[in-house]
C-alpha positions as CSV (number, residue, x, y, z in Angstrom):
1,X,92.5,120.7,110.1
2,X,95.0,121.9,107.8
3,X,97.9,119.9,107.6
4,X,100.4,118.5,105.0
5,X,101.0,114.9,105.5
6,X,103.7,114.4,103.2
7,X,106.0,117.8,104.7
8,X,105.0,116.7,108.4
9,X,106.6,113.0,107.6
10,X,109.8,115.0,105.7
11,X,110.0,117.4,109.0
12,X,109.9,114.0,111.3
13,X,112.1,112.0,109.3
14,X,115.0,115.0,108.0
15,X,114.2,113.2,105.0
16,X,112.4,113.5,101.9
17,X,109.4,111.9,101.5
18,X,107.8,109.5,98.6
19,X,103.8,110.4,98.4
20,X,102.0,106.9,98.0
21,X,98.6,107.9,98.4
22,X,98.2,112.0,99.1
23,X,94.1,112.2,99.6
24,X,94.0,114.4,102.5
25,X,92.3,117.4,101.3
26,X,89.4,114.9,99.4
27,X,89.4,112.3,102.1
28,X,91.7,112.8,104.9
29,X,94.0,110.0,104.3
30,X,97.3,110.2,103.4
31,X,101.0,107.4,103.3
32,X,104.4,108.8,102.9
33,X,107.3,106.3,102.4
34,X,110.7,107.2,104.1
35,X,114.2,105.5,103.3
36,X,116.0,105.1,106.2
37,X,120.0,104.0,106.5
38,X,121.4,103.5,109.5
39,X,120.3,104.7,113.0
40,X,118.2,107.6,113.0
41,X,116.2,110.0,115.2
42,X,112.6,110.9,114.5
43,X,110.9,113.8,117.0
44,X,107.2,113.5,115.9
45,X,106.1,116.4,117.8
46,X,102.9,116.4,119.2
47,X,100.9,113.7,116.4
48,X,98.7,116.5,114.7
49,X,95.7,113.0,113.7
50,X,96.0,109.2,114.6
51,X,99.2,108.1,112.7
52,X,99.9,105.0,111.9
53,X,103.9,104.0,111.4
54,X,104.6,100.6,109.6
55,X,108.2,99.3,109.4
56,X,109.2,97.2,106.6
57,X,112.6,96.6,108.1
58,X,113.8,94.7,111.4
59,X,114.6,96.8,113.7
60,X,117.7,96.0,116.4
61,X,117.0,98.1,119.0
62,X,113.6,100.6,119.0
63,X,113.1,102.8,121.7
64,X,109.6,104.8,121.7
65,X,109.3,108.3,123.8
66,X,105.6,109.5,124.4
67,X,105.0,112.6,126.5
68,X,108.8,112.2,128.1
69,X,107.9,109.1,129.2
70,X,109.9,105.6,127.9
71,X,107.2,103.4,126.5
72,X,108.7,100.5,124.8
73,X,112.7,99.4,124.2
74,X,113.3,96.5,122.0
75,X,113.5,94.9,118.9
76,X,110.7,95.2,116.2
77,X,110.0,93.1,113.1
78,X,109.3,94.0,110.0
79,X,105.8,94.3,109.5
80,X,105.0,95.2,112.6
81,X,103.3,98.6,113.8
82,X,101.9,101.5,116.2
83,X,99.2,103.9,116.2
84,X,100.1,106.9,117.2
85,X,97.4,109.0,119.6
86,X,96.8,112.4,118.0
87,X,98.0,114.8,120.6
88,X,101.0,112.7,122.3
89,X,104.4,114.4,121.5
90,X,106.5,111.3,119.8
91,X,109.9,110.8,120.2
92,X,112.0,107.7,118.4
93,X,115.6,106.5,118.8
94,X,115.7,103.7,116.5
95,X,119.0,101.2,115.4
96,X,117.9,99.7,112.4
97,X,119.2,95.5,111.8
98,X,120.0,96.6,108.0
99,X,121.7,98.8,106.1
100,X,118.5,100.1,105.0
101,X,114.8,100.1,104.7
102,X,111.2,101.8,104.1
103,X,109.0,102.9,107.0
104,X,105.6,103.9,106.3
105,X,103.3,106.6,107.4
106,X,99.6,106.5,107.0
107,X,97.7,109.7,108.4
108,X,94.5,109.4,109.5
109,X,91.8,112.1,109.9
110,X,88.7,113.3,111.5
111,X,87.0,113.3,108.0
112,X,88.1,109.5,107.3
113,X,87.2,108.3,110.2
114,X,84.3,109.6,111.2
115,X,82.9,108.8,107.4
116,X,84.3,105.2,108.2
117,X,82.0,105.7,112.0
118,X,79.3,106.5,109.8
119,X,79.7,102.9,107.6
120,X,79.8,101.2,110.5
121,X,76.6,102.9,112.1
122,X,78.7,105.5,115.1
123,X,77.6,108.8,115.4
124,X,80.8,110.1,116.0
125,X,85.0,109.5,114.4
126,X,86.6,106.0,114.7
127,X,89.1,106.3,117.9
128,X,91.9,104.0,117.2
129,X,93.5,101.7,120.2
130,X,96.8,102.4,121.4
131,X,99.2,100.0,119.9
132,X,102.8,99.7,120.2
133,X,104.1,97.4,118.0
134,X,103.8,94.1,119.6
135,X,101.0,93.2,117.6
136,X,101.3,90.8,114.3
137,X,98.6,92.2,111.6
138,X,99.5,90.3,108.4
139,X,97.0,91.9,106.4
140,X,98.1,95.0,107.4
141,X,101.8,94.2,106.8
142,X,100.6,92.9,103.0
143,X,99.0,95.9,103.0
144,X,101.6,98.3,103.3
145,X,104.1,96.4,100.7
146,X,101.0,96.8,98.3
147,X,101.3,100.2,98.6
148,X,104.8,100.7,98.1
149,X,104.9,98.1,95.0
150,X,101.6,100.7,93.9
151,X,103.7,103.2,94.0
152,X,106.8,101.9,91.4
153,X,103.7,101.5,89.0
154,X,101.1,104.6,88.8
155,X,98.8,104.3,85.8
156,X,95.5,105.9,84.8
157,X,92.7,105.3,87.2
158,X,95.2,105.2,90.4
159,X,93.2,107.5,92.1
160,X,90.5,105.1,92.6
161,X,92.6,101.8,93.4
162,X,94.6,104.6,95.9
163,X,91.4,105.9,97.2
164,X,89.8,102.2,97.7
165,X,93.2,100.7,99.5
166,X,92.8,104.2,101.8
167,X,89.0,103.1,102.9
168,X,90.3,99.8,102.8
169,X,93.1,100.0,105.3
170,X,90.9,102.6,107.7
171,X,88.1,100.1,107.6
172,X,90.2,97.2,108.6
173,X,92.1,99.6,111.3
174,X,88.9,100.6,112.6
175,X,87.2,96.7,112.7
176,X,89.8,95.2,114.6
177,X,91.8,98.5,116.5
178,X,88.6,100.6,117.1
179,X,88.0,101.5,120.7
180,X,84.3,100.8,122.3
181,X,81.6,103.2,121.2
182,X,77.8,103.1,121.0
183,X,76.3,102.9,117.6
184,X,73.7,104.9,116.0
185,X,74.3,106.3,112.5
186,X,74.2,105.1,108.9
187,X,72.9,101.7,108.2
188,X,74.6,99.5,105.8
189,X,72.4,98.6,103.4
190,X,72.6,96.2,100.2
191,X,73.0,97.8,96.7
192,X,69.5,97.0,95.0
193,X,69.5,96.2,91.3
194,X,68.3,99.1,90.3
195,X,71.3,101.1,92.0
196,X,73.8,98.5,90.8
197,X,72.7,99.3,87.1
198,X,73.0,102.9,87.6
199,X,76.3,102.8,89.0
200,X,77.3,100.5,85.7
201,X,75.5,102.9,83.6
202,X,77.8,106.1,85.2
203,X,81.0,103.8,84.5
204,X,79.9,102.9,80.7
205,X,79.2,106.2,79.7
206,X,82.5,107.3,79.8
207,X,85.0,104.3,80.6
208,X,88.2,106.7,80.0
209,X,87.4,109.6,82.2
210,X,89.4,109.3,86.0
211,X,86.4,107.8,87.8
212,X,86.8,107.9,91.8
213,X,85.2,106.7,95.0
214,X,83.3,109.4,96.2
215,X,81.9,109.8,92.6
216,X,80.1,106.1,92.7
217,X,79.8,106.5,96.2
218,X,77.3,109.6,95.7
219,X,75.3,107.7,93.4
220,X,74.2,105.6,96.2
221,X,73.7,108.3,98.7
222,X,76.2,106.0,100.9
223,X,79.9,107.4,102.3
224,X,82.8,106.3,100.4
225,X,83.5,103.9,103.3
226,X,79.9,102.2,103.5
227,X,79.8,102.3,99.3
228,X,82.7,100.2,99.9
229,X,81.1,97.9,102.3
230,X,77.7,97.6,100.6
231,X,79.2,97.1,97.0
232,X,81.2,94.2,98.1
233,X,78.5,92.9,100.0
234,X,75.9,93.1,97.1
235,X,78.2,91.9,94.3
236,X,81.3,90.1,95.7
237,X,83.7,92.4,94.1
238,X,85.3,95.9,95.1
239,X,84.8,98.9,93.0
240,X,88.0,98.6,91.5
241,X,87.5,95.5,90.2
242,X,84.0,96.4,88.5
243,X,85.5,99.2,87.0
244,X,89.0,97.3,85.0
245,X,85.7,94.5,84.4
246,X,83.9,97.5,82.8
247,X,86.6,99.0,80.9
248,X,87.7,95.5,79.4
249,X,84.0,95.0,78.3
250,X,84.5,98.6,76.4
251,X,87.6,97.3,74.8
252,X,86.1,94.1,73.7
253,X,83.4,96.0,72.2
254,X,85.6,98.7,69.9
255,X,88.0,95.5,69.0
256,X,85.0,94.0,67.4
257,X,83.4,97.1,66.2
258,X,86.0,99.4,65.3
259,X,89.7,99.8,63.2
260,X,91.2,101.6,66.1
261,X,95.1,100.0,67.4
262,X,95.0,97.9,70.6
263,X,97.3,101.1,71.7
264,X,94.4,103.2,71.0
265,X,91.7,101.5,72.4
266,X,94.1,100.9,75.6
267,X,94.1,104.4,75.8
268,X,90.7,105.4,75.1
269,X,89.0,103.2,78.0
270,X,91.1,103.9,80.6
271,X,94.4,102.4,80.6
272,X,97.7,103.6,80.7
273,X,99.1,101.4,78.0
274,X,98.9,98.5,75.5
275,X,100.4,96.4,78.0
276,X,98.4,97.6,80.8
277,X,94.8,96.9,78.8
278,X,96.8,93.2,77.8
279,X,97.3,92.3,81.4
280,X,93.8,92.9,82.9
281,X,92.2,91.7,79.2
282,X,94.1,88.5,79.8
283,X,93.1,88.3,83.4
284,X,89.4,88.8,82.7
285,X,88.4,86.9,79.8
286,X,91.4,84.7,79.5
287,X,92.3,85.7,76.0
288,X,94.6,88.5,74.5
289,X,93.1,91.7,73.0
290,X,94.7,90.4,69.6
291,X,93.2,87.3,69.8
292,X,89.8,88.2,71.1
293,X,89.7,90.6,68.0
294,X,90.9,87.6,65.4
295,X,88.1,85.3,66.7
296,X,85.3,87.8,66.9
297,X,86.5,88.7,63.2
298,X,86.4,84.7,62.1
299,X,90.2,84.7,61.3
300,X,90.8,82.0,63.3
């Protein structure tokens, strides 16, 4: 369906939005991040895809309005959630217990979930449960300050840690909030050796280049939500991970090999900075670029 996730959340909130992660037309996941200060009024309308609102605030009093009816009136904690049905209309009157806050909106649609159905082996989309925010999901609370700390930070290759916490967050939505339904589609299966070299091979050739989800995914012939699943599975780390792995084993290599800067290396294999190769360098092989280079060289 055609729908702008970010303008919805601005036309909801009468405020303006902060994108977090805007992969609706590729994936059909999207998170906006609203401010709020002081008491405020949100008519949703009728939900156009499951939405999922995550406060990051306490709230005093919360008073949630679906289809004229009152459904809940009380306090909420921070970290705490609902999942909103797509076709209720949503109305919220909520007094907030500080002077402000972030709530956060993750949109979920037909064409995530139903390729997160198909990871899972359904034939048909993930229906999420009804949920009202009188359930305690620390992962899911983690989750969403993740995102917003993401967000004060973009650097190159974002678009695959974004798209990864996306499948991430529908996958773990959908394990523990899915509602009953048969299963007969896509079988998880293990990455064989073979596949796992090719997918290493894609990422070496080019270590620089934006490399996304759905372009390892179709490697495998899996859906972005099962590559996830079966990667993990087969070699014990996400696809992120193997990728920053794979891009500090091409810095290590043109530190030994070549005269090029730290800066220019950084930039050359995918990162956004000096700084930004330094950290995951350091966090990989436990050394500094500088000083990986002076003892490959003998200087030390």
């Amino acid at each position: 369906m055609r729908l702008d996730p970010v303008r919805h959340a601005e036309f909801v909130t009468g405020r303006r939005q902060s994108a977090l992660v805007d992969l609706w037309s590729k994936t059909g996941f999207a998170a906006a991040l609203s401010e709020v200060t002081g008491p405020h009024l949100y008519d949703y309308g009728e939900l156009p895809v499951a939405t999922v609102a995550i406060t990051l605030y306490d709230v005093r009093r919360h008073v949630l309005i679906e289809d004229g009816r009152v459904r809940r009136d009380g306090r909420v904690a921070a970290g705490r959630f609902r999942i909103g049905q797509p076709g209720r209309k949503v109305f919220v009157d909520a007094v907030p217990d500080v002077p402000s806050g972030k709530l956060l909106l993750l949109y979920l649609g037909d064409a995530l979930l139903r390729d997160v159905g198909a990871g899972q082996g359904r034939s048909t989309p993930i229906e999420l449960m009804d949920k009202a925010w009188d359930v305690d999901d620390p992962f899911l609370s983690q989750a969403a300050q993740r995102l917003v700390e993401a967000s004060e930070a973009a650097h190159s290759g974002q678009s695959l840690l974004a798209e990864q916490l996306a499948y991430t967050l529908a996958l773990h939505l959908s394990d523990r909030y899915a509602a009953p339904s048969s299963a007969s589609g896509e079988h998880l299966r293990d990455l064989d050796a073979g596949m796992r070299a090719r997918i290493a091979d894609f990422v070496r050739a080019d270590p620089g280049r934006d490399i996304t989800l759905s372009d390892m995914a179709k490697l495998s012939g899996l859906s972005p939500s099962a590559f996830i699943r079966s990667f993990k599975r087969s070699t014990g780390q996400t696809p992120h991970r193997f990728v920053v792995e794979q891009r500090v084993e091409a810095a290590g290599d043109l530190l030994c090999a070549s005269g090029m800067t730290i800066a220019e290396i950084a930039l050359a294999v995918g990162f956004s900075s000096q700084s930004h190769l330094g950290t995951a360098f350091r966090t990989i092989t436990g050394l500094s670029p500088a000083r990986f280079r002076r003892l490959k060289r003998g200087e030390e």
